[in-house]
C-alpha angles and dihedrals in degrees: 000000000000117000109263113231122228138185125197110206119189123189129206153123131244119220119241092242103040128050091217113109112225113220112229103187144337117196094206089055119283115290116248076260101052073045109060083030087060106047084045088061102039106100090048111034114153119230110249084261094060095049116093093237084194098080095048106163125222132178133190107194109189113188081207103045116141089172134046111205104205123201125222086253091055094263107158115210113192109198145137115265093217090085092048109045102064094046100066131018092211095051087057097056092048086053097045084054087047097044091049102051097054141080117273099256118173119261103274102022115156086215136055103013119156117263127213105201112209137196101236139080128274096236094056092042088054083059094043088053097049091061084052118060136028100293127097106284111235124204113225112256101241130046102247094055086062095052085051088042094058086032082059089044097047092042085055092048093241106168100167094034089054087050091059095038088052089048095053094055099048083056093061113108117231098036118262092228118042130160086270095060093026096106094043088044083046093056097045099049081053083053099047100032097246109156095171089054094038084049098054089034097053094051086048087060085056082078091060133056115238091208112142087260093048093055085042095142102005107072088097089065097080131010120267101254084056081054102057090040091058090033081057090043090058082045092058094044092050099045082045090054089049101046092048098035094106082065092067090054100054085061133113091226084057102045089049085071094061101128126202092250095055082063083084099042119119119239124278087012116138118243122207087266087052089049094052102037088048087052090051101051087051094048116018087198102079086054090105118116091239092062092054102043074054091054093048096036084058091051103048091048095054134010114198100212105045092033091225133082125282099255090182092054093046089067098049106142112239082243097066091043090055086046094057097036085054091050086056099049089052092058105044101049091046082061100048090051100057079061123087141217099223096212118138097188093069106100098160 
């Protein structure tokens, strides 16, 4: 029977004023060592506010290691190369380097074993490995950990570890990124050279305004530079929309919505349709279904014209409304992508 391969992770934190890791919890019952660490500490453990979360410790302790990754905050990870090396090219040369300058040790031995000293932290190496070996992957707490975490991904040329980070995150409820955190996600994706992220994060803005009141409080998130790239990008989604707006309504999504009353309209007249795709394209933040059941909801109570409400409209199935919502979407988010973003920096 193959040997079955098994990883003990421990997770602690160390306090600010002592260098003894103090184990939290172990879900297969605590180790003769989480054991004698927890009755030391005891009669003067610290509450969660009081510990220095900064230096969480985390330890993978292979039996079978032949490499120790270290952390730029000393944090050992004892764990077999096998998983790694074929997972980055970069990581494997850094290993190789490692593996020839040091003393020949057994597979498995508890002592000498090469180090590959690396630049991050331990406790987004910890995540990076999880998504590693065989072990659950586990998503850093706080949304700036998991911009380090895919920054870390993308600088170690992880392709298939960047797949399932990004997987992960687009399986978080509520979203990681939302119209309330866009801007921050935005400036984080420029500072760690995230074009996916900056991507998705930049579209999600469309559904805000960046007027001097709407940015009231939130002009310290990005630089400012930051600020006038995504301010030109509005500006090129906006012009696209306009420009290609005639499309949308040549389309069979926008002529289910003809209403009886339209029959008597003049030519080249605007019909309530034309009034709220028009004010979308001029301003993309008003695409939001809200906006348009508003739209309709003010039509069919009053139509200018006739003085009276649009009995035809006030009947429309909840199919043909999806139909033409869908047509829209599609649209919209056709045009958004044929405009770019202009940024050089992005590799990924």
């Amino acid at each position: 029977m193959d040997h079955l391969i098994t990883y003990r992770l421990g997770v602690g934190y160390r306090d600010s004023n002592s260098t003894s890791p103090r184990a939290l919890s172990d879900p297969t019952g605590p180790t003769p060592m989480a054991t004698s660490l927890l009755e030391q500490a005891s009669s003067s453990e610290p509450s969660v506010s009081d510990r220095d979360t900064s230096s969480t410790e985390t330890l993978f302790d292979d039996p079978d290691a032949d490499i120790i990754l270290r952390s730029r905050d000393d944090l050992d990870c004892r764990v077999q190369k096998v998983f790694l090396v074929k997972s980055s090219r970069l990581l494997n040369g850094l290993i190789q380097a490692a593996s020839d300058h040091s003393d020949a040790a057994p597979v498995g031995a508890r002592e000498a074993l090469p180090v590959v000293q690396l630049s991050e932290r331990g406790a987004i190496l910890h995540n990076l490995l999880t998504f590693l070996l065989p072990v659950t992957p586990v998503l850093p707490p706080t949304l700036e950990e998991i911009m380090e975490l895919l920054s870390v991904a993308q600088k170690y040329e992880m392709s298939h570890a960047l797949v399932h980070i990004r997987g992960s995150v687009a399986l978080k409820d509520p979203p990681l990124v939302n119209k309330d955190n866009a801007l921050r996600v935005y400036s984080l994706a420029q500072k760690h050279g995230l074009r996916r992220e900056a991507v998705q994060a930049a579209r999600i803005t469309l559904k805000s305004t960046l007027t001097i009141e709407d940015l009231q409080g939130k002009l310290d998130l990005m630089p400012g530079d930051n600020l006038y790239e995504l301010w030109g990008y509005h500006q090129r989604v906006q012009a696209n929309l306009a420009r290609n707006i005639n499309e949308f309504r040549g389309s069979s999504a926008y002529t289910m919505l003809k209403c009886l009353d339209d029959d008597a309209t003049p030519v080249k007249t605007r019909t309530w349709i034309d009034d709220f795709v028009f004010s979308m394209a001029s301003k993309p933040s008003l695409f939001d279904l809200p906006e348009f059941q508003s739209a309709l909801a003010q039509h069919v109570c009053h139509v200018p014209r006739v003085k009276r409400g649009c009995s035809s409209c006030a009947y429309l199935s909840i199919q043909t409304i999806d139909k033409f919502w869908m047509g829209l979407t599609t649209f919209i988010h056709a045009n958004m992508e044929k405009v770019s973003l202009n940024h050089d920096n992005y590799v990924a």
